[in-house]
C-alpha positions, -999 to 999 in steps of 0.1 A, spaced: 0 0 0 13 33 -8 11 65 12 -11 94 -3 9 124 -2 -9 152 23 -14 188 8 21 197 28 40 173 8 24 180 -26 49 183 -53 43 220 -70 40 218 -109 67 243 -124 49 267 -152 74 275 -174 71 307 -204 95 299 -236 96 331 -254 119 340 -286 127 376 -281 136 399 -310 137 397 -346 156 355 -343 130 337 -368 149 305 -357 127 282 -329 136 250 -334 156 250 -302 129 265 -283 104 238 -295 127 211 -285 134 221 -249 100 235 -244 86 200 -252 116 183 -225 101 202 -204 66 192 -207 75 159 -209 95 162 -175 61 173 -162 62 212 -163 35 229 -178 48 250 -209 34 279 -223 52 292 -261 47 326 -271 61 323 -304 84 341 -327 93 380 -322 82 389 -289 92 420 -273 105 422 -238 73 439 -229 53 410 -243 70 382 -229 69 401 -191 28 408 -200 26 370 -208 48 358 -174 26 379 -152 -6 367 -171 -1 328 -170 17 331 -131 47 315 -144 75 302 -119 99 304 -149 108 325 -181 129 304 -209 143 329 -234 159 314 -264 183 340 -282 204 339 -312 208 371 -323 228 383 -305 209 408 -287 213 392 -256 227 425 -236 202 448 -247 169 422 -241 174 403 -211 183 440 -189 150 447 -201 131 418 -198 147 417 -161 138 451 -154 100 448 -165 96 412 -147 108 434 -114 83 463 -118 52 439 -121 67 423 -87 81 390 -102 118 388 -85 106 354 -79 104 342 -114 139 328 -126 152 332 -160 170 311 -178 183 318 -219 197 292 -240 214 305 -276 241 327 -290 256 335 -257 295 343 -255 312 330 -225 324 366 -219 286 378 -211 277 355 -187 289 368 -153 268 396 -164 240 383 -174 241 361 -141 248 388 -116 218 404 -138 199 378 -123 196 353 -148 197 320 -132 212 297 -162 227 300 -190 231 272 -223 251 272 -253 237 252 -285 237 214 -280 231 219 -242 215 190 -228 174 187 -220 183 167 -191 206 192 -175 185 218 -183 153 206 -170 176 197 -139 188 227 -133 149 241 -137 141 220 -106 173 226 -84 163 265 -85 134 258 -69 144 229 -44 125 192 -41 96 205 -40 90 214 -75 80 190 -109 
């Protein structure tokens, strides 16, 4: 017999946005991790191509996400993400965790990280690692 799980020790399903910010037609990576992660169990929601950074932020606040997935490759990373930050802060959101996957030189990334972005991936990254990574920022407690 196996023990129900009480409301205490239910396991919190992770609702993660994939956006493609800027003028990047290119999604195929985005389509391929945001499906790992709805088969690892995390509800997905895709914006689609060329999304500003004020769309994606109205669309995080609007579905309650725990997570924002930006895929980037056009190199516009510096000028998108500050803003994308910045707007996530001002509708109260510090809690939502963004990760970017793309174009990224190694160079940017303590930026972008003391930014705030939680993790950064390089093409061919691994699904695994980065739905693993998803569920380490937010503890055991998450799916």
């Amino acid at each position: 017999m196996t023990k129900r799980k009480t409301n205490s020790e239910q396991v919190h399903r992770l609702r993660v946005l994939v956006a493609k910010p800027g003028l990047d037609g290119h999604d195929r990576g985005a389509k391929v991790v945001a499906r790992a992660l709805r088969d690892a169990g995390m509800e997905v929601i895709y914006t689609g191509l060329r999304q500003t950074p004020e769309m994606i932020a109205e669309a995080a606040l609007q579905e309650d996400v725990d997570v924002v997935g930006l895929s980037i490759l056009s190199g516009a990373h510096m000028a998108l993400l500050p803003r994308i930050l910045e707007l996530l802060k001002a509708n109260g959101q510090e809690h939502v965790r963004v990760f970017v996957g793309g174009i990224i030189p190694d160079e940017d990334s303590p930026r972008l990280k003391a930014m705030g972005v939680t993790g950064i991936y390089g093409p061919g990254a691994s699904t695994d690692v980065i739905v693993s990574d998803i569920r380490a920022a937010f503890g055991s407690s998450a799916a």
